[in-house]
N, C-alpha and C positions, 0 to 999 in steps of 0.2 A: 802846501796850501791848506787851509783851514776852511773846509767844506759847508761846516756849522755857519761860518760868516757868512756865504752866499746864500745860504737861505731866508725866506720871507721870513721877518719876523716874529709872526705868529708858528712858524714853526722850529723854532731855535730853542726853545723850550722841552720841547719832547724829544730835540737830539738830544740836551744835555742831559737827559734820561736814560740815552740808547733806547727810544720809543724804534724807531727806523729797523736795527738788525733784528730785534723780536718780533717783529712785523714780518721778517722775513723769515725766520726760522718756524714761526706760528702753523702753517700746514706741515712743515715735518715733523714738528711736534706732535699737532693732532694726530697726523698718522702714526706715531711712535704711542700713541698714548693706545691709539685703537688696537694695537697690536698687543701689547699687556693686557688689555679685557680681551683678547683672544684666546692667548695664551691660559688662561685664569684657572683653565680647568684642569691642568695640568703643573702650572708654576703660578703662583701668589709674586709678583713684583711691587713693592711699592719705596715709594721716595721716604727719604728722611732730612729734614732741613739742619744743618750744623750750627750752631753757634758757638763761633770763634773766636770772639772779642774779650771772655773771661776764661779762665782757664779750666774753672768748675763745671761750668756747660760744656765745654768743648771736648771732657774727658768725661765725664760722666754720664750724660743724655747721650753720647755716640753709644757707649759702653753697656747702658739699658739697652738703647734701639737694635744693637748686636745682637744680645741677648733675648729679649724677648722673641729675635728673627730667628734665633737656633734654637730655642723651645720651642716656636710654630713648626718647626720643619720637622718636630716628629710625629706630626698626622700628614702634613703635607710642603711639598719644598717650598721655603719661603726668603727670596731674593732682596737685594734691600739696594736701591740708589739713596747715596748721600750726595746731597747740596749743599755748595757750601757758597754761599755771599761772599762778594767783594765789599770787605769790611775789616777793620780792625783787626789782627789776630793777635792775640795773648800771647799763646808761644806758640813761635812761627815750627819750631823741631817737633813738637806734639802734633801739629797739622798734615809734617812731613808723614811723619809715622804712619796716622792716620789715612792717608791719600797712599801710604804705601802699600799698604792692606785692604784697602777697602778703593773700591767702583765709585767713582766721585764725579760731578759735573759740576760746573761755574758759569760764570759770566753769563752771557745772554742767554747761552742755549741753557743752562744749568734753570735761571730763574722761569723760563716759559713753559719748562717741562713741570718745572715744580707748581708753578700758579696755577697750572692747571689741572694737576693732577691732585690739588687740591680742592677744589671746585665739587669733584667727584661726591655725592652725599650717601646715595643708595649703598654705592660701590666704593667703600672708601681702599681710595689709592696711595695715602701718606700714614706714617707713624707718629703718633703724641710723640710731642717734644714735652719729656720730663726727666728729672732725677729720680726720682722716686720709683728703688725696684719692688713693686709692687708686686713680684710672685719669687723675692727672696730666692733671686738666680743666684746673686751674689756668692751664696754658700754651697750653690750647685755647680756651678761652671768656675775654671782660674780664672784670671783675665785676660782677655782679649786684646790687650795692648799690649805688643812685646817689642823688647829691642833685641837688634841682627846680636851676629857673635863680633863683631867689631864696635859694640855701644857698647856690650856687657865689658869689654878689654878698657876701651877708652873711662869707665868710670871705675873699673879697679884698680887704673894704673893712678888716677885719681885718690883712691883713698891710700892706695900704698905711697903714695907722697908726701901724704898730711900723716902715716904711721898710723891712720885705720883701718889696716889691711883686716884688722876680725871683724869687721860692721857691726861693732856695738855701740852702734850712735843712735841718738835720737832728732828729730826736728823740734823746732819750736817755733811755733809761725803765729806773731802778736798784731792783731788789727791794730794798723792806725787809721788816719785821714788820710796821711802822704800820696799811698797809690790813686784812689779818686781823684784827685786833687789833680795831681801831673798828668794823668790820660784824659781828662775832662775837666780843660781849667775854664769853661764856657760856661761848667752847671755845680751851684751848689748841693754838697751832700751832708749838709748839717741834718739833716733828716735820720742819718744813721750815725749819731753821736756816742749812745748809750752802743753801740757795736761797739767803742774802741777801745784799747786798754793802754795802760801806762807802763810801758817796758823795765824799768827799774824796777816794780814788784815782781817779776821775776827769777831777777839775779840768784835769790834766795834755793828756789826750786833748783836751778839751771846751775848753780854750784853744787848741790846736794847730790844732785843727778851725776855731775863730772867725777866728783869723790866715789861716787857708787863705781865706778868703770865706765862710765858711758861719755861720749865725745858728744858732746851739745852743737848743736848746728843751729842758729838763730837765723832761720829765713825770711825773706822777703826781697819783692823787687826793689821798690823804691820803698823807704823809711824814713818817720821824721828825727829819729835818735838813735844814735850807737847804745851798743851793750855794752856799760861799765861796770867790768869785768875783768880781774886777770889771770884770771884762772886757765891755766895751760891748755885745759881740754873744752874748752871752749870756745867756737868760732863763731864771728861777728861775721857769716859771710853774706848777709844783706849789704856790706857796709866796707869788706875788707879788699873789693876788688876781683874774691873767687868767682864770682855770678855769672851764671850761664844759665841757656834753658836748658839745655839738656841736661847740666848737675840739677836743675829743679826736679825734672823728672825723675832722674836715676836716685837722687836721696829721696825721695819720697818714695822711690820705689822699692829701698833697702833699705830704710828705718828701722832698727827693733820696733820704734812706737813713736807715734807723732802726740805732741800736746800743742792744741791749736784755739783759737778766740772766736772760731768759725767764718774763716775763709774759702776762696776758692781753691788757695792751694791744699788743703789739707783732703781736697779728692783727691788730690794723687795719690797718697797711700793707702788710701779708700778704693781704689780702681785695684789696688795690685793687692790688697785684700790684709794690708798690715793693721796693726790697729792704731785706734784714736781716740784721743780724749778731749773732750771740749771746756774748755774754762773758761770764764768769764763771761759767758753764752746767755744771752736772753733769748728769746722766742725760741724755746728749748724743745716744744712738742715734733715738731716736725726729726729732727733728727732722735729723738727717744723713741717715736716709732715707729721708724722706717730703718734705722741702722744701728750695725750694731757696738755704738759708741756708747764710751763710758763718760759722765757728765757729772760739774761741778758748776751748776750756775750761777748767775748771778744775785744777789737777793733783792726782793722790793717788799719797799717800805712805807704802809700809810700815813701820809702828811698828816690826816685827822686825828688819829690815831697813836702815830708813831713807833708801831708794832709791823714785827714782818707780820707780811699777808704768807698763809700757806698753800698749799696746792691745791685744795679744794677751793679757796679765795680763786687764785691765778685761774682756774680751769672754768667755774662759773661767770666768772667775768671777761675770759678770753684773752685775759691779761696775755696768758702765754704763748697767744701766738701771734704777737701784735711786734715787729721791730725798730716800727718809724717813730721818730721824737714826739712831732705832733698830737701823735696817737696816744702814745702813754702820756703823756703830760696831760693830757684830759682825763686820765684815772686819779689823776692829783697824788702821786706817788714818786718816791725818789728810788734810782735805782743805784743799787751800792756795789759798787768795784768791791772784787776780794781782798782781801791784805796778803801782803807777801807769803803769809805762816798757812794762807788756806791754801795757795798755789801748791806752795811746798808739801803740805799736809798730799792733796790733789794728786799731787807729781809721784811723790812714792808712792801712794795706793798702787798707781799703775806704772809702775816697775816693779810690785811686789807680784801684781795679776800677771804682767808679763814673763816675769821670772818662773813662777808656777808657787809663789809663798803666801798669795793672797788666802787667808780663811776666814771664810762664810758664814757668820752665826748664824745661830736662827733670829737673831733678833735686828738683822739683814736680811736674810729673806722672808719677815715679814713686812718689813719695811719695801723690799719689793716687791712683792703681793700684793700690800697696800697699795702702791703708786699704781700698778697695773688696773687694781680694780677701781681709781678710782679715774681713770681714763676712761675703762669700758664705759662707764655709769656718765660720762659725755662723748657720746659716740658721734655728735656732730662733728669734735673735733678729730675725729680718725678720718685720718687721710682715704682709707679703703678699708673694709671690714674685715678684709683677709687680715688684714693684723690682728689677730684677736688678741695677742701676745706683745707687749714692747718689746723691740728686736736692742734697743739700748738699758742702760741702768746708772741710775743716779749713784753717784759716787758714796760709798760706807762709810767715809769722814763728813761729806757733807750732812745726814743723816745725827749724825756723832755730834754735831756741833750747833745742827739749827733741829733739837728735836721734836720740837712744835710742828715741825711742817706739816706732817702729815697728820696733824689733828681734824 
């Protein structure tokens, strides 16, 4: 029988909400809540809200809120409930994991405990939801995501199939439209244009790379183009039928090094502390100073003009931290895709860094000294001031090739 149809009217509306079970769970909540400000003086408990729906939040913001909860617990012990929404989940195995490790609530009782404990102003009882490790735990703690001894089995018997039993592969994870697109075919995302790249300008790198030794993994969920490509150590496994989530997780978890267009997939190797490199990347500040990735961005180019703008341009005018279409299109500026030969240039840099063959002029680390100081010198756009340091660094070929920028 369908309970909702016998209802007035006027109240079929708030069942389709589950207004009704929260209504009832509402005083055990309260009482649950009274009991944490009891406790307070002895245990710190507070909620953390999940979000599930992209893969980046749902592994990253958990993997902060961990983290900052096991730095507080060394003056005082600091307990953490996560909520997570009935909503979308990205990957439903990274959820599992999560929920395997961690004290989790949902559905009604999950949201009543959390709305209200949000509420709380004096006493706050929830944790910021962000990416941003704002006290550089990243490099003090591993990660806090782990797989059993029967996932680390299932993803070696994996690579020993495909004969990468050494893990010397790399990811490659190229934004398009495609994903938006198929999870949300309700809402246009022409807005994040200039995010996407043309897969064919990387064959270049992603062969260079396979020749070096390295087994190239071209990732993604959904894609609007295969990688044409035949190069043996190269897999199209966006495209080829290997896709799983849990290969998502475990190759991003054992990458030598990820080269990514800045997705949500490329926190996973970010969470398990491998490294990354961002190409083809516009609104480039936030990751230059909060992580520590190596960056080749994108260039922009004044219409009036027809000269690159440099970084004191981009930084004065906020250019660089701006990613919607709309937005920059009112700086009357075009933004220019890298050419194959910069990817590739891009790509070895970091496998020479990874390898341990990268070397560091000085007239690279003035150019990184330069970028840094010329960040401090707009400290509006610093995320938090504990950064006093860019925790990322522009790429030594990009530098080499556009040496204007930093005029």
């Amino acid at each position: 029988m369908n309970l909702k149809s016998k209802l007035p009217n006027r109240f079929q509306k708030y069942a389709s909400f589950g207004i009704f079970p929260k209504l009832i769970l509402l005083p055990f909540a309260l009482g649950f809540i009274g009991l944490i400000v009891l406790v307070r003086p002895f245990v710190v408990i507070k909620f953390f809200k999940v979000n599930p729906w992209r893969i980046g939040h749902l592994l990253v913001e958990v993997e902060v809120a961990r983290l900052n909860a096991l730095e507080a617990s060394n003056t005082k012990k600091h307990f953490v409930i996560y909520y997570v929404p009935e909503r979308r989940v990205a990957n439903q195995y990274a959820l599992e994991i999560w929920r395997r490790e961690l004290p989790t609530v949902s559905q009604s009782w999950g949201w009543t405990l959390y709305t209200i404990a949000s509420k709380f102003r004096t006493l706050p009882l929830t944790l910021p939801i962000t990416t941003i490790d704002h006290l550089n735990l990243f490099q003090k703690y591993p990660s806090t995501f782990m797989f059993n001894e029967n996932e680390e089995k299932l993803g070696e018997d994996f690579l020993n199939s495909i004969n990468c039993a050494n893990k010397k592969f790399v990811c490659l994870m190229v934004r398009d439209s495609a994903y938006l697109e198929t999870i949300r075919k309700d809402k246009s995302f022409e807005f994040y244009k200039y995010r996407d790249s043309n897969i064919d300008t990387y064959v270049l790198a992603a062969e260079a790379l396979a020749t070096r030794g390295y087994t190239v993994f071209r990732m993604g969920q959904v894609v609007k183009d295969p990688f044409r490509t035949s190069h043996p150590n190269i897999i199209d496994y966006a495209t080829n039928g290997m896709r799983t989530e849990f290969l998502d997780l475990y190759l991003g978890s054992k990458c030598r090094f990820c080269i990514s267009t800045g997705t949500g997939f490329d926190f996973i190797p970010y969470i398990f502390r491998r490294p990354v490199m961002y190409v083809n990347i516009i609104a480039f500040d936030e990751a230059l100073i909060s992580r520590p990735f190596l960056i080749y961005p994108k260039t922009y180019r004044s219409l009036e003009t027809q000269k690159n703008l440099n970084l004191q341009e981009l930084l004065t005018r906020n250019i660089v931290h701006v990613n919607h279409a709309p937005e920059l299109d009112d700086f009357n500026i075009a933004i220019c895709d890298l050419s194959a030969e910069e990817i590739l240039d891009a790509s070895l840099e970091m496998a020479e860094r990874v390898e341990g063959f990268f070397t560091r002029t000085s007239e690279y680390e003035f150019a990184v000294n330069r970028t840094n100081s010329l960040f401090q010198r707009h400290s509006s756009l610093l995320i938090d001031r504990r950064f006093n340091k860019l925790q990322g660094e522009i790429a030594s070929c990009f530098f080499n090739r556009y040496p204007r920028f930093l005029d």
